[in-house]
C-alpha positions as CSV (number, residue, x, y, z in Angstrom):
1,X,84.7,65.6,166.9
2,X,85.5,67.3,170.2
3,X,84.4,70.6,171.4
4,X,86.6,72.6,174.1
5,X,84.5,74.9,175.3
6,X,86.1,77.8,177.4
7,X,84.3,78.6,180.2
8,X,87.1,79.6,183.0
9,X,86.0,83.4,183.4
10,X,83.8,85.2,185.4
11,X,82.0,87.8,183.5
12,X,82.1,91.3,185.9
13,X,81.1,93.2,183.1
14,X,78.0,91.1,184.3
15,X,78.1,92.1,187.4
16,X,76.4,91.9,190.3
17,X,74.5,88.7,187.9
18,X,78.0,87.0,187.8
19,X,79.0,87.4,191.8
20,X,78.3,84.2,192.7
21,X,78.2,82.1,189.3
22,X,80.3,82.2,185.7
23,X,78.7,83.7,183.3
24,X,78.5,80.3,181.3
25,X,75.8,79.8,183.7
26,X,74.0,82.6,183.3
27,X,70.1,82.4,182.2
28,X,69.0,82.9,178.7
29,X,65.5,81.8,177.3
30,X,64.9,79.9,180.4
31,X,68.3,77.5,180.2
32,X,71.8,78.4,181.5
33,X,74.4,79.5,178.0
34,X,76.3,77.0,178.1
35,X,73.2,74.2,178.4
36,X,72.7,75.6,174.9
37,X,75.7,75.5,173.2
38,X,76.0,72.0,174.0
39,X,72.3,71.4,173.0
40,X,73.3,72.7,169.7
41,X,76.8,71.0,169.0
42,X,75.1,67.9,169.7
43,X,72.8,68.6,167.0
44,X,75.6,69.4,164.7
45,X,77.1,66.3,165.5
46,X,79.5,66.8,168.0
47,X,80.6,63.5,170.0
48,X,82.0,64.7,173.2
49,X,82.8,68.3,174.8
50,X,85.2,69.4,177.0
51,X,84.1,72.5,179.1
52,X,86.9,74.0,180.8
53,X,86.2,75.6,184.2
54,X,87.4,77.8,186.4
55,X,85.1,80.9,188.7
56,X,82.1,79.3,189.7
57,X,83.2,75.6,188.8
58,X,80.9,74.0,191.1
59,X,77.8,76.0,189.0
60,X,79.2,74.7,185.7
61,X,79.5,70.9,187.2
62,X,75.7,71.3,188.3
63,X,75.0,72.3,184.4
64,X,77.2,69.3,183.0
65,X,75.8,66.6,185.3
66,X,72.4,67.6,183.9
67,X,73.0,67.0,179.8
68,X,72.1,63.6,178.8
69,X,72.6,64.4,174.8
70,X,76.0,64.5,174.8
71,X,79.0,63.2,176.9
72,X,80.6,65.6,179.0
73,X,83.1,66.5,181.2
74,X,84.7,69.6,182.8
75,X,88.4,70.5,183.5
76,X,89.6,72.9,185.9
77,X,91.6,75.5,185.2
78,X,93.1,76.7,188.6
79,X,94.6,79.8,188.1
80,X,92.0,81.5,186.0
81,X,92.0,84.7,188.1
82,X,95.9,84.7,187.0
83,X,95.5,84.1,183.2
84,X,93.7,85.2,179.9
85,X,91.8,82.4,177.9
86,X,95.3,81.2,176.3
87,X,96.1,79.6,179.9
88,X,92.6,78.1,180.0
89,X,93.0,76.9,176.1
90,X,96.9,75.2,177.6
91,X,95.3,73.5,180.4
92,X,93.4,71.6,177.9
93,X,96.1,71.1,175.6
94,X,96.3,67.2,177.1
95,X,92.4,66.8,175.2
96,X,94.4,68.1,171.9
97,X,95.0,64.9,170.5
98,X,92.8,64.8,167.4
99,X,90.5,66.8,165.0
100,X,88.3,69.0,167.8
101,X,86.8,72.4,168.2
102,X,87.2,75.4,170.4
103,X,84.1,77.4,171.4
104,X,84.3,80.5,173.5
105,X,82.1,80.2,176.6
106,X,80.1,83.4,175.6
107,X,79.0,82.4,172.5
108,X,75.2,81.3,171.8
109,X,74.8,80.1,168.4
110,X,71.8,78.1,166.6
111,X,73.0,74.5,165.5
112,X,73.2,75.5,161.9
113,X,76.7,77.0,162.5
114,X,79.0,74.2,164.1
115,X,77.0,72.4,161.5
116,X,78.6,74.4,158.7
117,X,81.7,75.0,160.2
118,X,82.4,71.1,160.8
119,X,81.3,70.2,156.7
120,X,83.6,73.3,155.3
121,X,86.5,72.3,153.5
122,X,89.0,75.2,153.5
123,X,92.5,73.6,152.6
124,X,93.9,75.0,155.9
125,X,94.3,72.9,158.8
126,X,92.6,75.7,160.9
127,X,89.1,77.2,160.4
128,X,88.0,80.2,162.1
129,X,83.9,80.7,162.2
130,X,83.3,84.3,160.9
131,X,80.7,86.6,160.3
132,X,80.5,90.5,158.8
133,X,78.8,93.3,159.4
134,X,78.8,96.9,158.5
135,X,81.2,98.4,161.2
136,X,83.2,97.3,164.1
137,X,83.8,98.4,167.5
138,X,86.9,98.4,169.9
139,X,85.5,95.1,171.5
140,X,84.9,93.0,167.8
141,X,87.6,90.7,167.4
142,X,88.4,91.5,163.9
143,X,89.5,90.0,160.8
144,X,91.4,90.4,157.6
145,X,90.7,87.7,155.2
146,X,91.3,87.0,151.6
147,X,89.0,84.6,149.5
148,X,89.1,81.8,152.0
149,X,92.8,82.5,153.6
150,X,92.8,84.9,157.1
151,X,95.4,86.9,157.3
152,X,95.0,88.9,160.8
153,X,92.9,88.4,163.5
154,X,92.7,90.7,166.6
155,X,90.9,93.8,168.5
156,X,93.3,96.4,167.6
157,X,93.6,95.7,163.0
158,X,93.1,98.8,160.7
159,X,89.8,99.1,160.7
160,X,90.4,99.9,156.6
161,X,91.4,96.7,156.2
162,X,88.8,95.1,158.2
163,X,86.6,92.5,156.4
164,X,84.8,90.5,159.3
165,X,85.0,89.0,162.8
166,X,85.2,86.3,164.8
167,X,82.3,84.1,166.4
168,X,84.3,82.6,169.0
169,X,84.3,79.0,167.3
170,X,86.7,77.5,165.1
171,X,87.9,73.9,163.8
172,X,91.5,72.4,163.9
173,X,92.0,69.3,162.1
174,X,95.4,67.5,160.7
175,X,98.6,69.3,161.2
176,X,96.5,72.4,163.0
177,X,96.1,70.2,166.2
178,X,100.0,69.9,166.7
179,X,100.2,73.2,165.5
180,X,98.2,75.0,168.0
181,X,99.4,72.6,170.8
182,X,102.9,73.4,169.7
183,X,102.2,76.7,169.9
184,X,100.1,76.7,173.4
185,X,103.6,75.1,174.9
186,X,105.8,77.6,173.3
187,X,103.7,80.8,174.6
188,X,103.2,79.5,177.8
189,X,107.3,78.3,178.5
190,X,108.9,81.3,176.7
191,X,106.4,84.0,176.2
192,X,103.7,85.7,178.4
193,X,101.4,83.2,178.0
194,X,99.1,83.8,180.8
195,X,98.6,87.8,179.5
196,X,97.4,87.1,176.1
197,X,94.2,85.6,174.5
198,X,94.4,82.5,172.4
199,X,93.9,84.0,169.6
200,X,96.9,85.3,169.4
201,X,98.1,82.2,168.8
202,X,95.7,81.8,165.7
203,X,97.0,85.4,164.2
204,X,100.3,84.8,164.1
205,X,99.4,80.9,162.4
206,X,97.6,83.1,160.1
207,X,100.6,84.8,158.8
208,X,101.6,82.1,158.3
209,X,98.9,80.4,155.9
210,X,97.8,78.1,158.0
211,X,94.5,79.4,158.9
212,X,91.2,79.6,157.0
213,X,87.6,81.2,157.0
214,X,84.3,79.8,157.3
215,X,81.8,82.9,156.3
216,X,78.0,82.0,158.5
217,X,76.7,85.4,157.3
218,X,73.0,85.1,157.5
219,X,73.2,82.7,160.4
220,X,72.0,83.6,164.5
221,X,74.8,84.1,166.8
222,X,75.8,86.5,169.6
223,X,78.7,87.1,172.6
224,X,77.5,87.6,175.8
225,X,79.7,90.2,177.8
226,X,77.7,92.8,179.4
227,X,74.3,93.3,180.4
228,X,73.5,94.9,177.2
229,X,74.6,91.8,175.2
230,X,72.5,89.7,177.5
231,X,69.0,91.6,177.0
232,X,70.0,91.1,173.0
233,X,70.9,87.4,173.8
234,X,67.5,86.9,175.2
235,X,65.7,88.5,172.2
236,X,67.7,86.3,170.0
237,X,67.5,82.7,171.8
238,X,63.3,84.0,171.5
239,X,63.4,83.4,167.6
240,X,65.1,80.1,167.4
241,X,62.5,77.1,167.5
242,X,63.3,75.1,170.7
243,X,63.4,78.3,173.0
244,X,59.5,77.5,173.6
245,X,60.3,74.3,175.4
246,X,63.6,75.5,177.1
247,X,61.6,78.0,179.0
248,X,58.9,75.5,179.8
């Protein structure tokens, strides 16, 4: 299984931390984000990843040329100032070619979850990682779901009929590969591809039925997009077991 991971932006909301590097890059429990997202899909038996680059490449090529648990290998995204992550998800629509993974650049998540996500068996040839909580803010990337089936994802859903939200990871195996490469294409030739986020894609394949859940309640994950976030980030990277010897 391949992982995309997409890690084009720069973070401002992180600002002035994210002046000079991504916020992939950024420290948390003594190791860079994205050193332990790809610590942890290794352990969930990920075989390669894909981090796609873009502000502050050179910082994310130090942090790749460092891994030795997992082969990697980045791909730049050159007009990442000009686009939303839908751009950066179309300039690795080439790596698309089999059953693989996207993972927002954002997201730190304990091994346990790409874990589960990868040995769900949904029916749909999509699988969006998801997670509930008792209310949602403008910034949640919400959900609509039935039983297994999604049915909307997006910021801006009636909040009445909102059941859960997004990690930022999801699965794409048989006909989903072709279908969200199809889709990537289409956007990006015909539509306003480079002003719209990827999961827009993924909503309107879930209106279709072709997209299903994978519920993680219960396990640790958070985003990382303004300095809030990152003080909470650190508390949570402090409760999973290896963020003793990271911080070494």
């Amino acid at each position: 299984m391949k992982a995309i991971i997409l890690s084009a932006g720069q973070g401002k909301r992180l600002l002035p931390l994210t002046a000079e590097q991504p916020k992939c890059a950024l420290l948390v429990g003594g190791q860079p984000i994205l050193r332990w997202q790809l610590q942890h899909l290794a352990a969930a038996g990920v075989d390669e990843a894909v981090v796609v680059t873009g502000f502050g490449a050179d910082a994310v090529d130090r942090i790749v040329a460092s891994v030795d648990d997992l082969p990697v290998r980045t791909l730049y995204n050159p007009f990442y100032a000009a686009s939303d992550n839908l751009g950066t998800c179309w300039i690795a629509r080439h790596e698309m070619d089999a059953p693989f993974m996207i993972v927002n650049g954002d997201t730190l998540f304990e091994a346990a979850i790409p874990h589960t996500l990868l040995a769900s068996n949904t029916g749909f040839p999509i699988t969006l990682a998801t997670d509930a909580k008792g209310s949602y803010d403008s910034d949640d990337m919400k959900i609509v779901s039935h039983s297994q089936q999604l049915l909307r994802v997006g910021k801006s859903l009636d909040l009445a009929l909102v059941n859960g939200e997004s990690i930022g990871m999801m699965v794409f195996r048989g006909d989903g590969v072709v279908l969200f490469r199809d889709r990537l294409e289409h956007s990006m030739r015909y539509g306003d591809g480079l002003k719209r986020w990827y999961l827009s894609v993924i909503d309107a394949l879930a209106q279709e039925s072709k997209v299903g859940i994978c519920p993680i309640s219960g396990l640790s994950w958070c985003e990382v997009d303004d300095q809030n976030d990152l003080a909470n980030a650190q508390k949570v990277v402090g409760r999973w077991p290896n963020a003793a010897v990271a911080a070494a």
